[in-house]
N, CA, C and O atoms as a DFTB+ gen file, in Angstrom:
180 C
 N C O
     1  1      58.572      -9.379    -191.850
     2  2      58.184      -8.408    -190.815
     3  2      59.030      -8.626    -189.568
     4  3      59.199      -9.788    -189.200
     5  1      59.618      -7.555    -188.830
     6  2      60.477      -7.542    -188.035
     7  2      59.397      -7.642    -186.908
     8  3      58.285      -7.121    -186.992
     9  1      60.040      -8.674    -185.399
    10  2      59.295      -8.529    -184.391
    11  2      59.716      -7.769    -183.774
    12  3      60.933      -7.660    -183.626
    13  1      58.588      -6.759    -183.040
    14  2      58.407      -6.240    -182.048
    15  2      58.498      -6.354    -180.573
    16  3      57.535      -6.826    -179.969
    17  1      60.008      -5.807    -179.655
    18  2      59.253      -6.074    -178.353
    19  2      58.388      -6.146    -177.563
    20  3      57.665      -5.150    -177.585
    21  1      58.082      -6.977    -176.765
    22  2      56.663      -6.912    -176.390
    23  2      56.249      -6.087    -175.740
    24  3      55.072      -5.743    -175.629
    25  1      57.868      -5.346    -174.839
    26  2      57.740      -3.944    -173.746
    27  2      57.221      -2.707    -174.366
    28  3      56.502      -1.905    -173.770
    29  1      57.669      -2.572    -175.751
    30  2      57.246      -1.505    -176.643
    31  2      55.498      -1.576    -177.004
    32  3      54.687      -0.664    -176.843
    33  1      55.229      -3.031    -177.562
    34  2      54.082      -2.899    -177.641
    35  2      53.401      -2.925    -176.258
    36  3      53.133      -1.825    -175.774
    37  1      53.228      -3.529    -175.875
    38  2      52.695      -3.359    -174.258
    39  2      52.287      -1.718    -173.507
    40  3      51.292      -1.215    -172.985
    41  1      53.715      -1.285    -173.825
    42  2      53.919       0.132    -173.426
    43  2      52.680       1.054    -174.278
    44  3      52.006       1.970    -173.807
    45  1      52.619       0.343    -176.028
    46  2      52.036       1.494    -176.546
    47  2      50.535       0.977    -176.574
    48  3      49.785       1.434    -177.437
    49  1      50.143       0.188    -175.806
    50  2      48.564      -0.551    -176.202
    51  2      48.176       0.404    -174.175
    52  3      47.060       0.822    -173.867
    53  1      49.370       0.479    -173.271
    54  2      48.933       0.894    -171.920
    55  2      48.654       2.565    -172.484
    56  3      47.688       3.042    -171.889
    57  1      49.105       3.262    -173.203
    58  2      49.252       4.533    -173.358
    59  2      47.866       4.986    -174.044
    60  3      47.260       6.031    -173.807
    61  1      47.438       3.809    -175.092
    62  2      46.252       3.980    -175.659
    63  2      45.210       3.607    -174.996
    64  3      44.116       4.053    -175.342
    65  1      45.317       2.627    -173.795
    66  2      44.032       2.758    -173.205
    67  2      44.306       3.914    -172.013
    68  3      43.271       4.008    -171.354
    69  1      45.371       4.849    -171.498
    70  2      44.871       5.418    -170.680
    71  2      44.581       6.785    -171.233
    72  3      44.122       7.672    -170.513
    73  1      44.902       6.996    -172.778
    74  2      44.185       8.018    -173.644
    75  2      42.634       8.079    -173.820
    76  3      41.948       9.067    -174.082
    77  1      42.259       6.832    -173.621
    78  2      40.712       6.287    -174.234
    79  2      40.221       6.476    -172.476
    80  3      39.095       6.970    -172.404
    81  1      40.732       6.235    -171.365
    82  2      40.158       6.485    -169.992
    83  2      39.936       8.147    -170.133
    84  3      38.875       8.754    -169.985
    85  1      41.115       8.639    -170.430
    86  2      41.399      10.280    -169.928
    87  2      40.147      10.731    -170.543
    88  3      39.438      11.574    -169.992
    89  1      39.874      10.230    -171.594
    90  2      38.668      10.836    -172.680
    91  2      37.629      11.015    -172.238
    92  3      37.002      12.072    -172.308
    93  1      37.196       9.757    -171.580
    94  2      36.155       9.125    -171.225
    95  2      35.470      10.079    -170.020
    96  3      34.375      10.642    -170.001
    97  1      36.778      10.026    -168.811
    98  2      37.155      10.707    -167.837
    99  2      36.576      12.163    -167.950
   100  3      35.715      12.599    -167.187
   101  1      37.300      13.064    -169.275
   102  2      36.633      13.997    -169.664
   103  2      35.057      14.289    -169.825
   104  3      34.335      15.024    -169.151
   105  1      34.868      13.781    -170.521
   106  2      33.525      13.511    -171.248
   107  2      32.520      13.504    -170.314
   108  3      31.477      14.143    -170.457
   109  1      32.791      12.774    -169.305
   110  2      31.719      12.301    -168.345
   111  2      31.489      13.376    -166.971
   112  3      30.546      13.472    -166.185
   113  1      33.122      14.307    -167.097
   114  2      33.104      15.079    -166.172
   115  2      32.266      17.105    -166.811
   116  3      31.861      18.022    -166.098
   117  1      32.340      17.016    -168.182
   118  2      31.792      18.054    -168.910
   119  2      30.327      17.942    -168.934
   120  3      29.508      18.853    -168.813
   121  1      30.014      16.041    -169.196
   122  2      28.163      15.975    -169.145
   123  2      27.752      16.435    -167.397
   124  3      26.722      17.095    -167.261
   125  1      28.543      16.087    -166.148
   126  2      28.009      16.038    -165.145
   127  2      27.876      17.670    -165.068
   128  3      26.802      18.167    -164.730
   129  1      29.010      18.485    -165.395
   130  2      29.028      19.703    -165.831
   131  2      27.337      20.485    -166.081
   132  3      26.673      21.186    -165.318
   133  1      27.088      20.036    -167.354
   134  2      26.331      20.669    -168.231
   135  2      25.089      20.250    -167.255
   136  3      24.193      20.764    -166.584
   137  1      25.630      18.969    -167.621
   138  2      24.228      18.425    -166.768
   139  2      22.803      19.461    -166.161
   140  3      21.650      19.339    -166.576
   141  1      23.170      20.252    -165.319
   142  2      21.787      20.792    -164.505
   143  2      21.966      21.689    -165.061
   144  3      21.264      22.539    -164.512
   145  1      22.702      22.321    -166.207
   146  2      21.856      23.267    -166.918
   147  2      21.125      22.791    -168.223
   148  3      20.814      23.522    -169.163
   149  1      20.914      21.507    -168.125
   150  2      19.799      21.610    -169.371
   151  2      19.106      20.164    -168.387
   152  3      19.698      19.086    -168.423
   153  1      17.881      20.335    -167.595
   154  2      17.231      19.441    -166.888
   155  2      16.558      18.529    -167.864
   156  3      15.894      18.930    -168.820
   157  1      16.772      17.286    -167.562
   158  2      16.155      15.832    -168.192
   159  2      16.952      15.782    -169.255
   160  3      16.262      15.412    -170.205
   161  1      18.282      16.004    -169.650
   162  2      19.072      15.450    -170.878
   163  2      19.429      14.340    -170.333
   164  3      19.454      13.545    -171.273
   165  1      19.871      13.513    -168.902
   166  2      20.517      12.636    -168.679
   167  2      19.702      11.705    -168.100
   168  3      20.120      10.547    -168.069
   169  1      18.425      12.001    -167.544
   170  2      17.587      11.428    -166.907
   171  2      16.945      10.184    -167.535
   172  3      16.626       9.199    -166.869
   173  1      16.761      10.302    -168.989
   174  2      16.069       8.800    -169.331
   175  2      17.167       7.566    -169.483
   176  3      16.988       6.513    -170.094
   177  1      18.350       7.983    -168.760
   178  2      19.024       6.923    -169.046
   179  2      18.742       5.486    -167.709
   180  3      19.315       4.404    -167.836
């Protein structure tokens, strides 16, 4: 098995977590969204 630079991997482990933020990012900005149109979906948390 050939090694890998570490800049490459590095590069592609930073790209995948700021895919997994953006998501997240999303997600959280669509529930705050929805949010007050459906009252007490978020509330028992």
């Amino acid at each position: 098995m050939e090694a890998v630079p570490y800049h490459l991997l590095f590069a592609h482990i930073i790209a995948e977590v700021c895919d997994a933020l953006a998501l997240v990012t999303i997600a959280l900005g669509l529930s705050k969204r929805i949010a007050p149109v459906v009252p007490g979906a978020l509330q028992h948390r």
